[in-house]
C-alpha positions in Angstrom: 58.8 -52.2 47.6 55.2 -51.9 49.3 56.5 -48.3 51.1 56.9 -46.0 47.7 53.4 -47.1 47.5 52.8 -46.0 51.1 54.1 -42.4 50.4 52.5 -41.9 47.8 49.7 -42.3 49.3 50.4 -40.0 52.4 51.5 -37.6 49.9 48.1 -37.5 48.2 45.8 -37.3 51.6 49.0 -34.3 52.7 47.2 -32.4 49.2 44.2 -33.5 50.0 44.3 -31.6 53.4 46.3 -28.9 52.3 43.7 -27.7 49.4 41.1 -28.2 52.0 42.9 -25.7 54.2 43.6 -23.6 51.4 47.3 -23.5 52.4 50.7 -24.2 50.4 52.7 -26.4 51.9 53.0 -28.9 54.9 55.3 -27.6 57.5 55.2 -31.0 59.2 53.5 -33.9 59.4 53.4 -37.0 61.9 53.4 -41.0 61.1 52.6 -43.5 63.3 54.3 -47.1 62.7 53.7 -50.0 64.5 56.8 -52.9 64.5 54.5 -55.4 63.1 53.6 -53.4 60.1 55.8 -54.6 57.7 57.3 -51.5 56.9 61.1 -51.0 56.0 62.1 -48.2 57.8 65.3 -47.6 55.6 62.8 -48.1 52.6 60.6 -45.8 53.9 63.0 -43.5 54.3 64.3 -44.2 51.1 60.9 -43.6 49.0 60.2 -40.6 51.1 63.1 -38.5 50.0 62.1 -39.5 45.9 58.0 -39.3 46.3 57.9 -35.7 48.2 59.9 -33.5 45.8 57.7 -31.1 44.2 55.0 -32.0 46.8 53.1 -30.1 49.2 55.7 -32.0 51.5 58.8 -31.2 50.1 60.2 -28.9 53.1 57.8 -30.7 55.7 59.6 -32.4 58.7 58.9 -35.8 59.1 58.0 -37.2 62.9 57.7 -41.2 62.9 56.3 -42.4 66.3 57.0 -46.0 66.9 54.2 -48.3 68.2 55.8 -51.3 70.0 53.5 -54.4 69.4 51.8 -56.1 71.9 49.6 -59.3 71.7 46.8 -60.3 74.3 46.4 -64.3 74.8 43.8 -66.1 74.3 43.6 -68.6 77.2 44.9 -66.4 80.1 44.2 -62.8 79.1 47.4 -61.6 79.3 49.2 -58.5 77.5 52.8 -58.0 76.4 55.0 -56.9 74.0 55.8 -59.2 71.0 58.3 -58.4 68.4 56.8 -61.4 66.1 53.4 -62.0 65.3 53.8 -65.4 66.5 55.3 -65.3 69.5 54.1 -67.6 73.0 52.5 -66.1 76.0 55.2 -65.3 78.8 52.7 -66.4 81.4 50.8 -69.7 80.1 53.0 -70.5 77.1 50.3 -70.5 74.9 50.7 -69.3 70.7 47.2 -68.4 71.0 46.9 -64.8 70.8 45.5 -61.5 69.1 47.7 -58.5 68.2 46.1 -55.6 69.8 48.6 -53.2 69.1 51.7 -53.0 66.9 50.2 -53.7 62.9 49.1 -49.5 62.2 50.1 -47.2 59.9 48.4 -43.7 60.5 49.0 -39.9 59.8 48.4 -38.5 63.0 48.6 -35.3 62.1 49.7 -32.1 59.8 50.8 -28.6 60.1 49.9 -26.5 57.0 51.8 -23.5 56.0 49.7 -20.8 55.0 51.3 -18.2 52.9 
């Protein structure tokens, strides 16, 4: 399970940030997920609810925003949304494409708590 992995490493850039801001605690913090990143959402969810306790994050509300993939083929140009990474262009059939959105895993943000 790649995700427990994942948190722990968003809990470590979360103290990271929060020591830089001289602050206590994370009052929220937002992920962004794309559907082609390979991440379990229920194991995600699962791992974040061990990882965080006695963290900086431990009371912080968690905002995922979902990226919905989309590919751009090679031989026509054309963009849409793909729920595979292999999936054939709607307009020219073609499997030749490049995922241009859709793979990323990124905090976007964090709200510190100050005491």
């Amino acid at each position: 399970m790649h995700e427990l992995s994942i948190v722990m490493g968003i809990v470590d850039i979360a103290e990271s940030e929060t020591a830089k801001a001289d602050a206590d605690s994370v009052n929220s913090i937002t992920l962004e997920i794309g559907t082609l990143s390979g991440i379990v959402m229920e194991a995600l969810d699962f791992a974040w609810q061990s990882a965080i306790k006695g963290t900086v994050l431990e009371k912080a509300e968690l905002v995922i925003k979902h990226v919905k993939a989309v590919a751009r083929c090679k031989e026509c140009g054309h963009e849409f949304e793909v729920e595979t990474l292999y999936q054939e262009c709607p307009l020219c059939k073609s499997y030749f494409t490049d995922i241009i959105k859709g793979k990323e895993m990124k905090v976007l943000s964090l709200t510190v708590d100050k005491e």
